[in-house]
Residue, then its C-alpha position, 0 to 999 in steps of 0.5 A: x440896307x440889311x442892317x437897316x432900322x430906320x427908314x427916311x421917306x423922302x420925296x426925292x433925291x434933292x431932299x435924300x442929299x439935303x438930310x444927308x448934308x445935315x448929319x454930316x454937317x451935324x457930325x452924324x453917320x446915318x448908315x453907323x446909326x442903321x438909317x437908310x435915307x430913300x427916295x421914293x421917286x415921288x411923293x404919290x409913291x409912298x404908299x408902296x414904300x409904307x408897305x415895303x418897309x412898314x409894318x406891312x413889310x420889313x417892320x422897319x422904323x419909318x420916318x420922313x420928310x414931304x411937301x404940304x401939298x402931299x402931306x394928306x398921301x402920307x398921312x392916308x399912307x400911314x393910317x392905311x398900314x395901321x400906323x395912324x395918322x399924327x404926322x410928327x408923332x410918328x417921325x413925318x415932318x411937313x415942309x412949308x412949300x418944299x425944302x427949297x422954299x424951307x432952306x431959303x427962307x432960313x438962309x434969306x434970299x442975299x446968301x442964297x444968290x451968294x452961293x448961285x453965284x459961287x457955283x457960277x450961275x448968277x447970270x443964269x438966275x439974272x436972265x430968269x429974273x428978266x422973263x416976263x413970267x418971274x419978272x414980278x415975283x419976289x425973289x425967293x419965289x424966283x430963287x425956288x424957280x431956279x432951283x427946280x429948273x435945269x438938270x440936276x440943279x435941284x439936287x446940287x443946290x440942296x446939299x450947298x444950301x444946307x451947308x451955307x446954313x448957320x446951324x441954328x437956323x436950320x428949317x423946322x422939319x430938318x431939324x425935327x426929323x433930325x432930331x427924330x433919328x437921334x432917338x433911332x440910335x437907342x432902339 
């Protein structure tokens, strides 16, 4: 991380994958460009990464990807390393729910039961379907459900969603934090 300028904030491991899938989708390099993706274990951890890598700290650019739910921690994060407090002004991109729920609403719920079942696991999300619990949910709320169980599956699947996606249809906050980095490479 020496030759670091820019830093992505990210929840977790899941969202690190899914951005680094996208640039590379993208033709992008992030490390050739000095941006390190990190995350942080956590949204309720941002604070310590702000000071780490802020002004506070190394003087790093910052940027990121959260949650609706923790977008008040950011924003409370920021202001407190004297950043302020416009979210997107300042490279932080909100995501409607979660990146999951962002990437299966741009790829719809038919492609993304397509990928479960290239990876094997159909039968595994059929059977959750069945639970009481999610028998009445909608399937993009199932799908979600699937995603954030079982070891590892969150992260695995974020990376396949991202390349299952038509480049012009990829969610919002991607996009725009993409975007965001692409100005990194002329500071």
């Amino acid at each position: 991380m020496s030759d670091t300028r820019t830093v992505v904030l990210v929840e977790g491991v899941s969202d690190k994958s899914a951005i680094e899938a996208l640039a590379e989708r993208r033709g992008r390099d992030l490390a050739a460009e000095d941006v390190s993706v990190v995350a942080m274990g956590g949204a309720t951890n941002i604070g310590t990464y702000v000071t780490r890598y802020g002004p506070l700290g190394r003087d790093l650019r910052l940027a990121g990807l959260c949650d609706a739910g923790e977008e008040a921690d950011f924003r409370r994060a920021l202001e407190r390393a004297g950043l302020g407090s416009g979210l997107e002004a300042l490279g932080f991109f909100v995501c409607v729910a979660d990146l999951e729920d962002e990437l299966i609403r741009a790829l719809g719920t038919d492609a993304v039961e397509r990928v479960v079942d290239a990876e094997g696991e159909l039968r595994s999300f059929r059977t959750l379907q069945r639970q009481p619990a999610w028998r009445a949910g909608s399937t993009h709320d199932q799908l979600r459900r699937f995603m954030g169980s079982g070891g590892g599956r969150k992260i695995r699947y974020s990376a396949l969603l991202v390349a299952a996606l038509d480049l012009d249809r990829v969610p919002r906050p991607l996009d725009l934090l993409l975007a965001h980095l692409s100005g990194s490479r002329s500071r």
